[in-house]
C-alpha positions as CSV (number, residue, x, y, z in Angstrom):
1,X,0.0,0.0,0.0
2,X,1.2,3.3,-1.1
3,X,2.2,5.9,1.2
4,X,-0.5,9.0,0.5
5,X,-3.2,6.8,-0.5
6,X,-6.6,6.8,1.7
7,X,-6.3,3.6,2.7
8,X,-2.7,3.9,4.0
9,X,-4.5,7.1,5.8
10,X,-7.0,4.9,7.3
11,X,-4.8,2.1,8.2
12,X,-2.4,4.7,9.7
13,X,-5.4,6.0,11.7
14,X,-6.5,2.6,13.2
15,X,-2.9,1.9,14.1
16,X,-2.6,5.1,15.6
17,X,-6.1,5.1,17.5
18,X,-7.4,7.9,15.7
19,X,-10.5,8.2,13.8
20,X,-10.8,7.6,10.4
21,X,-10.6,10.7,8.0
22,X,-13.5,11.1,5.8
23,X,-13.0,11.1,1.9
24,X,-13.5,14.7,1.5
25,X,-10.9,15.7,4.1
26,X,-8.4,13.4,3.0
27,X,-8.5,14.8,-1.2
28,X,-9.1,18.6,0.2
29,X,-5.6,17.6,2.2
30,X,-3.6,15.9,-0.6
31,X,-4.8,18.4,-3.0
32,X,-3.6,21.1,-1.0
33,X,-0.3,19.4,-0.5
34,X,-0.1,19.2,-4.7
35,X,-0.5,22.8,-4.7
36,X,1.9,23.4,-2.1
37,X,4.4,21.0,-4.5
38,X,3.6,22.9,-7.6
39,X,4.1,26.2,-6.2
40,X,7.7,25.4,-4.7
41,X,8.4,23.6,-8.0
42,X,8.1,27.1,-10.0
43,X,9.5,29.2,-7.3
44,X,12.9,26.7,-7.5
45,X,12.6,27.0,-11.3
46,X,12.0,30.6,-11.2
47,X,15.5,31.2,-8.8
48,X,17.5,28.8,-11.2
49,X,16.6,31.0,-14.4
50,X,17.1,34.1,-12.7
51,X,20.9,32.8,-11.9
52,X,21.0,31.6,-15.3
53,X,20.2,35.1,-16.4
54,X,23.0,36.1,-14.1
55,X,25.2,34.5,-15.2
56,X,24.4,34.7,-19.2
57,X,24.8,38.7,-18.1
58,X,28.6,38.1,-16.5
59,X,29.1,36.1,-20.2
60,X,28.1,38.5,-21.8
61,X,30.6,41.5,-20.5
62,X,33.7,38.8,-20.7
63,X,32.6,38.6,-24.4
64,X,32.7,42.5,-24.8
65,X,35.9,42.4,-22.9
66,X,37.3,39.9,-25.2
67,X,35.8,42.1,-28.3
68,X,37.9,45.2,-26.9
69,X,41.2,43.0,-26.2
70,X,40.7,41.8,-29.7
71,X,40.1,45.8,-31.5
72,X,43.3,47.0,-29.7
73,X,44.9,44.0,-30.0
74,X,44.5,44.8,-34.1
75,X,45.2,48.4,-34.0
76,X,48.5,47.5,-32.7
77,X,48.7,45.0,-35.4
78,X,48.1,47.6,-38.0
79,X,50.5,49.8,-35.8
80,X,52.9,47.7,-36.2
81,X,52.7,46.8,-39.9
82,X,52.7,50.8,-40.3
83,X,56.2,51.3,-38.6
84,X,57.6,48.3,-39.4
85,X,56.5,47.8,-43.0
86,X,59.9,49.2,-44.0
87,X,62.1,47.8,-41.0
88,X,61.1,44.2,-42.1
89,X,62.6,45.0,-45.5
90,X,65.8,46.8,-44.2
91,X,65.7,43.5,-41.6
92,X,65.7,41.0,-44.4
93,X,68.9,42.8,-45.7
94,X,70.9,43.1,-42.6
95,X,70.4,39.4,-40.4
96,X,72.5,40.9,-37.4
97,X,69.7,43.2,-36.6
98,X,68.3,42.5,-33.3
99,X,64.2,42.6,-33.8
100,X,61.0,43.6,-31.3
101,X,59.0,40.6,-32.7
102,X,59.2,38.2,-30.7
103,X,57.5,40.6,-28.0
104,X,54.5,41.4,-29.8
105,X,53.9,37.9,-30.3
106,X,53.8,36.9,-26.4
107,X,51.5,39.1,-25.7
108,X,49.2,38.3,-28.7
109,X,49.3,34.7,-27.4
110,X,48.1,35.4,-23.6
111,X,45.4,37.1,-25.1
112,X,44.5,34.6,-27.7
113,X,45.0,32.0,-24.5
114,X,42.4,34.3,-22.4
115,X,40.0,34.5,-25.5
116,X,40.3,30.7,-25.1
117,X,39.6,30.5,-21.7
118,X,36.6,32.7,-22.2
119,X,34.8,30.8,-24.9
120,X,35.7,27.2,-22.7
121,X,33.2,29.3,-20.2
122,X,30.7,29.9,-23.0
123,X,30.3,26.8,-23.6
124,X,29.9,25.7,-20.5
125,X,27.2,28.2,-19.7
126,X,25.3,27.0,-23.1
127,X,24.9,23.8,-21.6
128,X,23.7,24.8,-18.4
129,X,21.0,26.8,-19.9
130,X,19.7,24.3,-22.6
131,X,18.7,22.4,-19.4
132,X,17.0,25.0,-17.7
133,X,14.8,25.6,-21.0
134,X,13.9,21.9,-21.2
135,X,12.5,22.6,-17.5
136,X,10.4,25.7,-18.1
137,X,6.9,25.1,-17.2
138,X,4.9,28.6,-16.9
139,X,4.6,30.9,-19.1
140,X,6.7,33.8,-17.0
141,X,9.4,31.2,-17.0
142,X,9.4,30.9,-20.7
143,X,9.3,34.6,-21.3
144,X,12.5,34.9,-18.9
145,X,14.0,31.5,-20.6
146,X,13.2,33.2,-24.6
147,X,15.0,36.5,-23.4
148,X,18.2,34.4,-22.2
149,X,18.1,32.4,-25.7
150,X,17.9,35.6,-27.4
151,X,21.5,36.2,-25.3
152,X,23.0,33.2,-25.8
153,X,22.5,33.7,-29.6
154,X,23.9,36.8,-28.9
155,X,26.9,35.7,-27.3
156,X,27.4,32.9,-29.8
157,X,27.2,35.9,-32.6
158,X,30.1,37.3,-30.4
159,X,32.1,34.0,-30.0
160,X,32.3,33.8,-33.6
161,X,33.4,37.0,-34.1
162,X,36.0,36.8,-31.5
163,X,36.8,33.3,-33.4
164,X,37.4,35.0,-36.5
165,X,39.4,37.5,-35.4
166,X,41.4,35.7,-33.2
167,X,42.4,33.6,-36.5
168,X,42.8,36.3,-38.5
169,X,45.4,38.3,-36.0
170,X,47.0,35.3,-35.7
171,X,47.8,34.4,-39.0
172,X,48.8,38.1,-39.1
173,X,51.4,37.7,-36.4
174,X,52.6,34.8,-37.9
175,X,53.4,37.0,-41.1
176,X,55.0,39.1,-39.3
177,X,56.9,36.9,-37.7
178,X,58.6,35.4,-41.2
């Protein structure tokens, strides 16, 4: 006999010297409890979007941040091929020459290796939410789940970007670096 039922009710009553719950009291009761279960079902659902939404937000300026390092990262490229253009020349005539290249290249490569680390976090954070939209059950859940997809597509709009930037200034530095 299952626990809940109105028999184990009764039984539990007899056992217990109690009287025996009528019908009505016992489904008023266990319908009440189902409400109670509901309700702290979508307030639990309703905290772990809003931390999702947190945390899609804290994605979202690392991705920006990473969009910056990237822009000045490429002005200095340009920079760089600017002055140099002519040094590289005058370097491929005199191989004594001591050259600056190596230098620019180290710090292109922590910030390609922090660009990295960023989009390792994005994808963590786009399976974490792909699980909270299979979980949405009301509708003010799926409004607040609809607005984080439209960030996350955001954000993967970004990650590309960043992607294809990050390949093109390194294939840059690497052309410098001949």
């Amino acid at each position: 006999m299952a626990e809940g039922t109105y028999e184990y009710e009764c039984m539990r009553a007899e056992l217990l010297g109690l009287a025996h719950p009528s019908r009505e009291e016992f489904e008023e009761k266990q319908k009440l409890r189902q409400e109670t279960e509901v309700e702290e079902q979508l307030t639990e659902q309703l905290k772990d979007v809003d931390l999702q939404g947190e945390s899609l937000q804290g994605t979202s300026g690392k991705m920006d941040e990473l969009t910056n390092i990237l822009t000045a990262t490429q002005q200095k490229i340009n920079k760089f091929k600017v002055a140099c253009g002519s040094l590289t020349s005058l370097l491929k005539l005199r191989p004594s020459t001591p050259s600056s290249e190596p230098a620019a290249g180290a710090a292109e490569g922590k910030s390609i290796n922090d660009a990295l680390d960023t989009l390792d976090t994005m994808k963590d954070l786009n399976a974490a939410s792909d699980a909270t939209v299979a979980k949405a059950a009301a509708q003010d859940i799926g409004t607040k789940v609809t607005s984080q997809l439209d960030k996350l597509d955001s954000l993967l709009h970004k990650a590309d970007n960043a992607t294809y930037s990050m390949k093109h200034q390194t294939d840059q530095m690497k052309k410098i670096a001949k």
